[in-house]
ZABA-999706 format. One line per field, with one value per residue (C-alpha): residue in three letters; residue number from 1; z, y, x. Coordinates in Angstrom, 3 decimals, always signed. Layout:
code: ALA:...
pos: NUM:...
Z: Z:...
Y: Y:...
X: X:...
This chain:
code: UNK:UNK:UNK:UNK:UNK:UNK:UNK:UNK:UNK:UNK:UNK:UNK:UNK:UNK:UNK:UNK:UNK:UNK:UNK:UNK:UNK:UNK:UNK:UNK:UNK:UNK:UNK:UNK:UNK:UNK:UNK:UNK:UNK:UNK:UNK:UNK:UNK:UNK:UNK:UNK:UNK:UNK:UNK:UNK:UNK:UNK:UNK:UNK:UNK:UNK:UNK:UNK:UNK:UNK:UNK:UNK:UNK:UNK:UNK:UNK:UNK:UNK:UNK:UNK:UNK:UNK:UNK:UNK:UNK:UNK:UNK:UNK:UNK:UNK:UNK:UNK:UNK:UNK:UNK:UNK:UNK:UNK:UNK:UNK:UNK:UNK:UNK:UNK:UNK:UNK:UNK:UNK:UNK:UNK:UNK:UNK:UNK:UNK:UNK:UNK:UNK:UNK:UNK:UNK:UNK:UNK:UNK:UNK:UNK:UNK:UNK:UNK:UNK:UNK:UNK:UNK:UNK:UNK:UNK:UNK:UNK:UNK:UNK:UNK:UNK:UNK:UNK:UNK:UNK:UNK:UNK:UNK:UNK:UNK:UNK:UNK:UNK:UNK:UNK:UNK:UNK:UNK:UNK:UNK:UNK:UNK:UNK:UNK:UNK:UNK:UNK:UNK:UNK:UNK:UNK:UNK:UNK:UNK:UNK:UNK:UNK:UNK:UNK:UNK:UNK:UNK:UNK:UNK:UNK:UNK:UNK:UNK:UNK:UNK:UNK:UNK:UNK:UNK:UNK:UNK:UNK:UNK:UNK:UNK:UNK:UNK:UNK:UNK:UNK:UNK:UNK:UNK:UNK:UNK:UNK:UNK:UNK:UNK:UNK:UNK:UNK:UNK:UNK:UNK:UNK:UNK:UNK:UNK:UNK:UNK:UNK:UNK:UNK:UNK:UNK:UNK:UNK:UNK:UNK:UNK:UNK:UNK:UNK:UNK:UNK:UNK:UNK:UNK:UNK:UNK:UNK:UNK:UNK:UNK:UNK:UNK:UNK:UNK:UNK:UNK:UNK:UNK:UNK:UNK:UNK:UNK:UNK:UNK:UNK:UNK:UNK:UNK:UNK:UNK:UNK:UNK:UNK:UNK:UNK:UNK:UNK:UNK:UNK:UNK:UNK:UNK:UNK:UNK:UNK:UNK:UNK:UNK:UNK:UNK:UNK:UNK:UNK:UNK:UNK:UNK:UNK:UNK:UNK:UNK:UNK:UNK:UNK:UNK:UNK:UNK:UNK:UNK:UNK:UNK:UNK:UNK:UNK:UNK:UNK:UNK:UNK:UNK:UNK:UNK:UNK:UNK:UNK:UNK:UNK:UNK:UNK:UNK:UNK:UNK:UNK:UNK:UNK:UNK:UNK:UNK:UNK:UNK:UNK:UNK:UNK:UNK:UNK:UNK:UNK:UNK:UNK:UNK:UNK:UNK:UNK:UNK:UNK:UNK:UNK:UNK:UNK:UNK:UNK:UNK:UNK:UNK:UNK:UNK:UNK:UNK:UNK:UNK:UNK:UNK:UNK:UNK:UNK:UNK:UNK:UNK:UNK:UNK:UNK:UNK:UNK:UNK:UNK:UNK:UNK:UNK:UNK:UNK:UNK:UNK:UNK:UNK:UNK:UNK:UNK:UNK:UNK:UNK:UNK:UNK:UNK:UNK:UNK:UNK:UNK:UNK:UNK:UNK:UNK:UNK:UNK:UNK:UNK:UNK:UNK:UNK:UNK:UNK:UNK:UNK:UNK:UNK:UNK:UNK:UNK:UNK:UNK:UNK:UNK:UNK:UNK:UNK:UNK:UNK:UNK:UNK:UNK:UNK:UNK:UNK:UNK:UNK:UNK:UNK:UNK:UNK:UNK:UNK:UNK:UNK:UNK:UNK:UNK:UNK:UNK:UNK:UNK:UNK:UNK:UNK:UNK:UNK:UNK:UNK:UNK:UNK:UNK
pos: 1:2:3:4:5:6:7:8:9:10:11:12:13:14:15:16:17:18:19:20:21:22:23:24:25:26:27:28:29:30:31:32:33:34:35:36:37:38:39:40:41:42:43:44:45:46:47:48:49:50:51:52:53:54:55:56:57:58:59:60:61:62:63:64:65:66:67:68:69:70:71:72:73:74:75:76:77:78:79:80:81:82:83:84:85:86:87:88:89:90:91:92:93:94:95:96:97:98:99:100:101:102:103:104:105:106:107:108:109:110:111:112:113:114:115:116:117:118:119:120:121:122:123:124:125:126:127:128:129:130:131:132:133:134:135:136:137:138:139:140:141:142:143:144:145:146:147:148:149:150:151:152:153:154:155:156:157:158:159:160:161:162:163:164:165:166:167:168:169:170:171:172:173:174:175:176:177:178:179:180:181:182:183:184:185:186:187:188:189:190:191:192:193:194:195:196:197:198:199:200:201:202:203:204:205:206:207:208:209:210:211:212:213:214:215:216:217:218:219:220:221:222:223:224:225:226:227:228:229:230:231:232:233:234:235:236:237:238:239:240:241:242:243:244:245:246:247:248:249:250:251:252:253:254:255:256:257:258:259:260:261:262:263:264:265:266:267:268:269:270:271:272:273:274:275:276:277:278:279:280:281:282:283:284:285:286:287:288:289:290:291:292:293:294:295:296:297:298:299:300:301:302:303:304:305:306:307:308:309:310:311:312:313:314:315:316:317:318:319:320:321:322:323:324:325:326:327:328:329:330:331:332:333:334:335:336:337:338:339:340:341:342:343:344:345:346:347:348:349:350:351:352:353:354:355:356:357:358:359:360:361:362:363:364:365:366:367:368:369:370:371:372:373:374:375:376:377:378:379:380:381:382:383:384:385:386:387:388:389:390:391:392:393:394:395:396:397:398:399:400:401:402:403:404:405:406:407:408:409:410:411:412:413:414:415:416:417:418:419:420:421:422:423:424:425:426:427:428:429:430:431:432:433:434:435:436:437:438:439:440:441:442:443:444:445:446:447:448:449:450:451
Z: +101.751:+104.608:+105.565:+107.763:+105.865:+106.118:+104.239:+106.722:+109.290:+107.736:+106.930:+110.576:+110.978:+108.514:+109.800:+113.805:+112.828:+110.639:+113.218:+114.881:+111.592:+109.935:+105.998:+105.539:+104.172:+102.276:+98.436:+95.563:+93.593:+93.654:+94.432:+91.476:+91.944:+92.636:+90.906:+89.016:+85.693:+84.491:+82.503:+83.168:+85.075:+83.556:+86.440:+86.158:+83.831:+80.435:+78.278:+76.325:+72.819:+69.706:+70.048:+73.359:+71.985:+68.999:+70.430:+70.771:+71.798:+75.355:+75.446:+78.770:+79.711:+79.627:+82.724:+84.235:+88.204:+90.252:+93.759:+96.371:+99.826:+102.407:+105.540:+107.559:+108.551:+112.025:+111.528:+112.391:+109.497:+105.913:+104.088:+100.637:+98.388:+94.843:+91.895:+88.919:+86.080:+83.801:+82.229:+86.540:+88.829:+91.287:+94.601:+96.899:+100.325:+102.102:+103.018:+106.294:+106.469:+109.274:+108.309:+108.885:+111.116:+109.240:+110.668:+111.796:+112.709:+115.733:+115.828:+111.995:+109.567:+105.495:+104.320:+100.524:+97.769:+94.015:+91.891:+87.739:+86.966:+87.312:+89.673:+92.171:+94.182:+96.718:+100.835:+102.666:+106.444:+109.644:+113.249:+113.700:+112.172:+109.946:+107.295:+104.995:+101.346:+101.299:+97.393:+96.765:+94.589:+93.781:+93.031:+90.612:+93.505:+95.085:+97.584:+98.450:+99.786:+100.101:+97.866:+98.621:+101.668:+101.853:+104.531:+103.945:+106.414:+108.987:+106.999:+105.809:+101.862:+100.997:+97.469:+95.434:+91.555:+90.204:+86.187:+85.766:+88.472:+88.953:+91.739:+92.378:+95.810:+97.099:+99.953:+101.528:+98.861:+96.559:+93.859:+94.980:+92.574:+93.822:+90.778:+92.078:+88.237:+89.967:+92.645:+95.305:+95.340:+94.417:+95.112:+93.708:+93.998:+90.772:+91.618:+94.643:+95.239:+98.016:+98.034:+99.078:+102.087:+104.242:+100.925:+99.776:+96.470:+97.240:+93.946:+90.543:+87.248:+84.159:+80.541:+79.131:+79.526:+80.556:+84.377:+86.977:+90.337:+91.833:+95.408:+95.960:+98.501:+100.494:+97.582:+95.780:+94.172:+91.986:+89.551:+88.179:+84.326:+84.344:+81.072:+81.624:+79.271:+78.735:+80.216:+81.155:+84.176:+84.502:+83.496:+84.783:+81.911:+83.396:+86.604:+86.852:+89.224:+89.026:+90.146:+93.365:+95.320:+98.326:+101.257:+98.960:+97.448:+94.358:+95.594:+92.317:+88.516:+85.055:+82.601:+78.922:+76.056:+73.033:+70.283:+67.322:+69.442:+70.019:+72.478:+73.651:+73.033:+75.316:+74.344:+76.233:+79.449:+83.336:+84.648:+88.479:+91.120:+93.729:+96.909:+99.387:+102.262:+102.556:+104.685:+102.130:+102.227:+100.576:+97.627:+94.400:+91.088:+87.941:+85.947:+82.542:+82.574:+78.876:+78.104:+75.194:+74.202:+77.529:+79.245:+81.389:+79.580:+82.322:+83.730:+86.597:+88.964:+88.382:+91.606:+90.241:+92.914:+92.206:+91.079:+87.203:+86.521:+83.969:+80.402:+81.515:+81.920:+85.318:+86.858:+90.347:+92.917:+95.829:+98.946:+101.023:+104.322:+105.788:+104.882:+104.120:+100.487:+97.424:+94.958:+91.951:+90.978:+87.797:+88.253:+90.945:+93.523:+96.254:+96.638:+97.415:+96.990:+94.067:+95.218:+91.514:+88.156:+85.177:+81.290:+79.018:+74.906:+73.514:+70.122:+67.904:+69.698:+71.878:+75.400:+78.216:+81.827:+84.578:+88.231:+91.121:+92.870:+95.793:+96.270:+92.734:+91.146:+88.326:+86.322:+82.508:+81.547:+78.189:+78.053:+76.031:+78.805:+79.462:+82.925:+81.254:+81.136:+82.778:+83.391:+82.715:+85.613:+84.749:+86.848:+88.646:+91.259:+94.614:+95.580:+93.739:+96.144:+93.466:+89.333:+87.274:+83.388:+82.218:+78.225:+77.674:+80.229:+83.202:+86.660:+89.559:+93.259:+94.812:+98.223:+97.197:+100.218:+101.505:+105.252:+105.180:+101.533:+102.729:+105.506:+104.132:+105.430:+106.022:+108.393:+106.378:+109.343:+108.521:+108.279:+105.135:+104.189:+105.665:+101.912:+98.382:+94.985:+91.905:+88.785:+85.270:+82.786:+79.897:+78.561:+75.295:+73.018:+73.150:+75.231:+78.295:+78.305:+80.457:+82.357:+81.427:+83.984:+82.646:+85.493:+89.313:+92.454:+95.694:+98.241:+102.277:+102.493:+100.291:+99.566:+97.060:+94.141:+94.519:+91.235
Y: +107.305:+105.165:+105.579:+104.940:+101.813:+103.986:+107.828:+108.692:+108.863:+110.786:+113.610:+113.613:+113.968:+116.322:+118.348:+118.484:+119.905:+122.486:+125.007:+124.238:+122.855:+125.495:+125.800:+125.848:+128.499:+130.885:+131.148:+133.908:+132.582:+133.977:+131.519:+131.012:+130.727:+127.606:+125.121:+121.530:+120.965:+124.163:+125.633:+127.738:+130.803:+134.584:+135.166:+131.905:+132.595:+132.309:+129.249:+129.614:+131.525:+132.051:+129.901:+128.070:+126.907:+125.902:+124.368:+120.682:+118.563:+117.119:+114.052:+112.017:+111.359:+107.729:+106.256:+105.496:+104.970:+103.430:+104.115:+102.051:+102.656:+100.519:+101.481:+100.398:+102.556:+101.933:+102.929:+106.393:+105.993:+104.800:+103.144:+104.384:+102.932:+104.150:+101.369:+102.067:+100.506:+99.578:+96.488:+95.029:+96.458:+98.165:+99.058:+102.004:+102.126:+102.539:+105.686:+106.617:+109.346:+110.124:+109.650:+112.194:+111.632:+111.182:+114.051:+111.888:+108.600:+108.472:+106.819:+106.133:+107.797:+108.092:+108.884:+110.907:+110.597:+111.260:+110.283:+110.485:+108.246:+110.545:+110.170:+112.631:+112.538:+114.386:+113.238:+115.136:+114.384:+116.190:+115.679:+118.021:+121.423:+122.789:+119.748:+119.769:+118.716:+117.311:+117.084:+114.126:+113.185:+109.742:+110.214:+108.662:+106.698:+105.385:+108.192:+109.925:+113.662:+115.972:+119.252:+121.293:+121.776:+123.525:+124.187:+123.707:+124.604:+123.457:+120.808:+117.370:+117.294:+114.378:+113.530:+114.665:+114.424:+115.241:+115.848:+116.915:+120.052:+120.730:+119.286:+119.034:+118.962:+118.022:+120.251:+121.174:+122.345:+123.552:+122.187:+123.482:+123.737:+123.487:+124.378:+123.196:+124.775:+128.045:+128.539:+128.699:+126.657:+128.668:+127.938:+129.115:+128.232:+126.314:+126.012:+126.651:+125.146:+127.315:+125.054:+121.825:+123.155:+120.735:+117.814:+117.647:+116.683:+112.790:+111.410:+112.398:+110.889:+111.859:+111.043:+113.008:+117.076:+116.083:+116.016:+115.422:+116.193:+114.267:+114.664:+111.018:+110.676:+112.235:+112.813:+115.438:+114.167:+116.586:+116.497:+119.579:+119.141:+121.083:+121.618:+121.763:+123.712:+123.541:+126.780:+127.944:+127.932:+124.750:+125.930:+124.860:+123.758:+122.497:+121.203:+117.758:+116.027:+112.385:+109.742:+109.190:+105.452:+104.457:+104.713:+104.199:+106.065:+106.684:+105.130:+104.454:+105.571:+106.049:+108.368:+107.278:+109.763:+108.269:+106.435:+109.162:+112.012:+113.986:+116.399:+118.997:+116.979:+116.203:+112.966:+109.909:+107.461:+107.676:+104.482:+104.325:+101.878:+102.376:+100.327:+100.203:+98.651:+98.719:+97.036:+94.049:+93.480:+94.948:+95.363:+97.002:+98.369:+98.977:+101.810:+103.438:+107.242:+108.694:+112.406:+114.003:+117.378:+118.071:+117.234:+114.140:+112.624:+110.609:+110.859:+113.881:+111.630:+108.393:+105.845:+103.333:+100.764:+101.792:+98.362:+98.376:+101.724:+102.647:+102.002:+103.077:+100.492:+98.879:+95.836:+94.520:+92.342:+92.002:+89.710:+88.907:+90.312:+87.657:+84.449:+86.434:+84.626:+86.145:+86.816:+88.382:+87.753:+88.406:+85.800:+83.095:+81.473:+84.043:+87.952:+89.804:+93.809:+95.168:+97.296:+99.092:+99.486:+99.955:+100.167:+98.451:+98.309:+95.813:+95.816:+94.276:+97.347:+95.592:+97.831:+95.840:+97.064:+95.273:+94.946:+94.001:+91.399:+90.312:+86.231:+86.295:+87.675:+90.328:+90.387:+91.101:+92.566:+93.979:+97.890:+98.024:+96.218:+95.934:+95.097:+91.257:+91.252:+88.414:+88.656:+86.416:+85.173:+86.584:+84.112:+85.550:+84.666:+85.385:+87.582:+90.897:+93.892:+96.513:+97.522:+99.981:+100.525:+102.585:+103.152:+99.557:+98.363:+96.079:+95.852:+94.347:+94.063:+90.987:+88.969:+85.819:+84.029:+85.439:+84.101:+85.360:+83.903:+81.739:+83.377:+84.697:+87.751:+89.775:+92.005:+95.451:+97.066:+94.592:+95.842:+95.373:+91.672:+90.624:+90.254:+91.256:+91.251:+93.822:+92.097:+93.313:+91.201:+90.639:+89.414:+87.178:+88.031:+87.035:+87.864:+85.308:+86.665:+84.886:+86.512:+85.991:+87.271:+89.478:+90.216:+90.730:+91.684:+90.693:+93.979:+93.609:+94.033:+97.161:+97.006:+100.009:+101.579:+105.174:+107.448
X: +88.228:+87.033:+83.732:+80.376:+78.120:+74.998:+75.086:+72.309:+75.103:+77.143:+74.486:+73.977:+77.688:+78.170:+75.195:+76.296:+79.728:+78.679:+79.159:+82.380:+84.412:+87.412:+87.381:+91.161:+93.523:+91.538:+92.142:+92.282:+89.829:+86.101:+83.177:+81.121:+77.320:+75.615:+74.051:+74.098:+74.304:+75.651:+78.519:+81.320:+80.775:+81.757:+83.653:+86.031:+89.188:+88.534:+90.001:+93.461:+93.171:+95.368:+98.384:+97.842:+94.728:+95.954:+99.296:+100.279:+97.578:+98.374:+100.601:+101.435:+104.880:+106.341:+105.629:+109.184:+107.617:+104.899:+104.043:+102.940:+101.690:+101.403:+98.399:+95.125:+92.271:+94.078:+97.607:+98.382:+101.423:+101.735:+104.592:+105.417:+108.046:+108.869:+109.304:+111.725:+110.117:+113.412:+114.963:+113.850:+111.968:+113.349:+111.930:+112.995:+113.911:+110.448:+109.284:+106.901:+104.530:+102.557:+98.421:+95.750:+92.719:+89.099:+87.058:+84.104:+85.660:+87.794:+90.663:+90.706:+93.057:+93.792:+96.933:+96.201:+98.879:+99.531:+101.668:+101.634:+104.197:+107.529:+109.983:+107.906:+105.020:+102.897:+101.833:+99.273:+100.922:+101.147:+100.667:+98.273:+96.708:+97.987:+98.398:+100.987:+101.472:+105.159:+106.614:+108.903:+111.569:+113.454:+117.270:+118.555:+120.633:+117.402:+116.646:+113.692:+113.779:+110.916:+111.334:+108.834:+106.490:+103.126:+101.328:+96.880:+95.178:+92.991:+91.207:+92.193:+92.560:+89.981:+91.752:+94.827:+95.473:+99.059:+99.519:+103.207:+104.052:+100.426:+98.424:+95.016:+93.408:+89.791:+89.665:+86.656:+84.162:+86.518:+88.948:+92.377:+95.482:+99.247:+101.895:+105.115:+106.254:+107.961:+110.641:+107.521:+104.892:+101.485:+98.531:+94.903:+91.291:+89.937:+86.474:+84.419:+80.333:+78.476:+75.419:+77.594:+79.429:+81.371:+80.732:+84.677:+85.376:+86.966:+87.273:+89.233:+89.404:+91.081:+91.536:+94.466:+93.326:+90.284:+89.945:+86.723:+86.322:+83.761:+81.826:+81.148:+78.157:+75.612:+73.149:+73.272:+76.741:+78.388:+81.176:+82.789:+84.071:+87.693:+89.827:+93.467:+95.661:+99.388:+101.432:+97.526:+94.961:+92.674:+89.127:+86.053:+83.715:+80.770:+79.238:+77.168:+74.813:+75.771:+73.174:+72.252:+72.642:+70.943:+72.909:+75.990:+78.983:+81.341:+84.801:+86.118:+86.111:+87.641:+87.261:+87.150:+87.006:+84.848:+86.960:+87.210:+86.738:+89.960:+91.892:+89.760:+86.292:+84.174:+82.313:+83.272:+81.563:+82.745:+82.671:+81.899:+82.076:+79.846:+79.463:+76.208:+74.516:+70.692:+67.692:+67.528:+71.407:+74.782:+76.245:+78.313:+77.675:+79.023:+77.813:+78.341:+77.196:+77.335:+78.718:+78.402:+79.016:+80.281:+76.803:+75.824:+73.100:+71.271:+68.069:+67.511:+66.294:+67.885:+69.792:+72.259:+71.135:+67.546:+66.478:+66.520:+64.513:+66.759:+68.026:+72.122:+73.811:+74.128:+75.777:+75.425:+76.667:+74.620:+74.109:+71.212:+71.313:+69.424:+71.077:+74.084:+74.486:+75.210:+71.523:+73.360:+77.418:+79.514:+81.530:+82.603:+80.683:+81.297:+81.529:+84.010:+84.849:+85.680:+88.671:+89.363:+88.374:+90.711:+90.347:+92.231:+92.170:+93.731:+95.674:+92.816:+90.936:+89.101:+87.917:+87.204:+86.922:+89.020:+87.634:+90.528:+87.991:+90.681:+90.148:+88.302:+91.335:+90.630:+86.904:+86.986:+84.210:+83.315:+82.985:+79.929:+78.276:+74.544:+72.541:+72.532:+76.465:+78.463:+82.362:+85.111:+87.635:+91.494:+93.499:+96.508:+99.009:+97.383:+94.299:+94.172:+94.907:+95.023:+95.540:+96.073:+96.721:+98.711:+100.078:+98.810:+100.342:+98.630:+100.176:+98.547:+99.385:+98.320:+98.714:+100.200:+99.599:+96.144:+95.583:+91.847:+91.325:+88.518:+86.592:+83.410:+83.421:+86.582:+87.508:+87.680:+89.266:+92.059:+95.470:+97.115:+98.816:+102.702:+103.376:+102.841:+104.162:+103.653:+102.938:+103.789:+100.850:+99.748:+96.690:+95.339:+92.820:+89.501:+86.306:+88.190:+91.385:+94.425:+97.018:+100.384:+103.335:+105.856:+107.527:+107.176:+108.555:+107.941:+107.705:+106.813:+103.151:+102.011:+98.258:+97.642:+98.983:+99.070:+97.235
């Protein structure tokens, strides 16, 4: 989600339009009361018993797609074009969607997709109110046509998450769920926060059943813990207050149950990126929060870029405003964004966290990290544009001829690159891993990979 550098802005934003903004197609689902840190509500449907409980534990499909999108904060459209992941790689005909505007920016727009994998995948688009959700499906001959259309509402979704038929929507303050399952589309209300009105939930992460919804800035950030259930209604298990950061925001995460701990339990680390600008300069973190027993076991009061306060484990990147240089790095000998964060286990076991750093390629760093950590430089074929792992498998979008590869400080209104490949890798053993290409193929200028 594009937004303002400062989150005192955006507070001021959010607290001008309160009067005048719409809050979307109502829902069937009953608010449940406020508050942080607390568990599941009487009134929100109760959890599978008997047999559904009891039933297969949840398995992923194969992934047999990817999905890539092609857009600029500027562009009132977005490409999209589907990859068949087979004996080659084989790209779609590109698809374009018309982008949504961003409430408080003028003249900026997001276009918000999901995809699982499968040979479908859902576009929020529209000209104007009310937005649609547009289901699409890839013949086997290589075309694209939309399914399923459902209208929204007034207000722009802020993220979507698809798992099989079902999709989940960040609108407003509530977690929305479209299940394309039936011969209509239905949709219900998941989970709704009174005390965060006009705070949308921007950000979801999943491992297997296990899926967060995450308000990513504008302190207080909340996160609400949702069980999902084969042939049964999501349930809301618990609801979080995640860290705060200074005049920064959540814009990336993963979700990583605990080795040993199995379907259904709820012991494992989010991993967050989190990017900020302050008086002394600008910056990004790393951070590990812990979970166990389906409760976030931080301190109350604690901010990630809050200077070393804490024993959870933090890593930062940050650059002096004033002579504009970098104080703290990772790796490499200049910053640059970290534009995604993936986790990948290797075969001896090993878990190690990969950051897409753009000219710096992709960082390795070691998932038991510490605020002492260092990371190791994965070489690739061109600047790093975007990753993500999936069943073991790495693939990574770069630029390989970056024009703005040595300016020192990109234009992030920048349109995306004239051209870009996907790359299928693999990596060695070891705590500095190398990149070997499997495969590749070259595509005109998408930027992102679509989750």
């Amino acid at each position: 989600m594009l937004r303002c550098r400062f989150s005192w802005l955006l507070s001021a934003l959010l607290t001008l339009s309160c009067q005048g903004k719409q809050t979307g197609t109502p829902s069937d689902g009953a608010p449940s009361p406020d508050g942080a840190n607390d568990t599941k509500q009487a009134s929100e449907p109760d959890p599978p018993t008997g047999a559904e409980q009891a039933g297969e534990p949840w398995r992923e499909r194969t992934r047999t797609h990817l999905l890539l999108r092609r857009h600029g904060p500027k562009m009132t459209t977005a490409d999209y074009v589907a990859v068949t992941i087979g004996d080659t790689l084989e790209a779609s005909p590109p698809l374009t969607s018309t982008a949504t505007p961003l409430a408080f920016w003028p003249d900026h727009f997001a276009s918000r997709a999901a995809h699982d994998g499968r040979n479908h995948f859902v576009i929020a688009t529209g000209d104007a109110a009310p937005w649609q959700l547009r289901r699409h499906e890839l013949g086997a001959d290589g075309t694209v046509q939309v399914t399923d259309t459902v209208e929204i509402g007034e207000v722009v979704p802020a993220a979507l998450h698809l798992v099989g038929d079902q999709l989940f929507m960040g609108q407003d303050n509530a977690v929305i769920r479209i299940d394309f399952a039936g011969p209509q589309p239905q949709r219900t209300e998941v989970h709704r926060r009174p005390d965060m009105i006009y705070k949308a939930y921007d950000l979801f992460v999943r491992d297997l059943e296990w899926l967060l919804a995450i308000d990513d800035e504008v302190v207080p950030i909340y996160a609400e813990s949702l069980g999902l259930h084969q042939g049964a209604a999501p349930v809301r298990e618990a609801g979080w207050e995640l860290p705060g950061a200074i005049n920064g925001h959540y814009y990336a995460g993963v979700l990583a149950r605990r080795p040993g701990h199995a379907h259904g339990e709820r012991n494992g680390t989010l991993y967050v990126l989190v990017s900020y600008g302050i008086m002394d300069g600008n910056g990004q973190d790393l951070a590990a929060l812990p979970i166990r027993d389906g409760a976030l076991t931080v301190e109350p009061e604690l901010i990630i870029n809050g200077g070393g306060r804490s024993k959870l484990p933090v890593l930062e990147e940050h650059v002096d405003r004033g002579s504009g240089e970098p104080r703290t790095l990772l790796a490499g000998a200049a910053f640059s964004p970290w534009r995604a964060l993936a986790r990948y286990l290797s075969a001896d076991g090993r878990e190690t966290l990969l950051l897409c750093a753009g000219p710096r390629d992709i960082l390795a760093v070691p998932a038991d990290f510490d605020g002492d950590s260092k990371a190791s430089i994965v070489e690739i074929d061109g600047d790093c544009l975007d990753l993500l792992v999936d069943d073991g498998r790495i693939w990574a979008l770069v630029d390989p001829d970056p024009s703005a590869a040595d300016q020192p400080d990109p234009d992030p209104e920048a349109g995306p690159p004239s051209t870009s490949e996907l790359l299928e890798l693999a990596l060695s053993a070891g705590d500095s891993p190398k990149a070997t290409v499997l495969r590749r193929v070259a595509l005109a200028g998408f930027d992102a990979i679509v989750r």
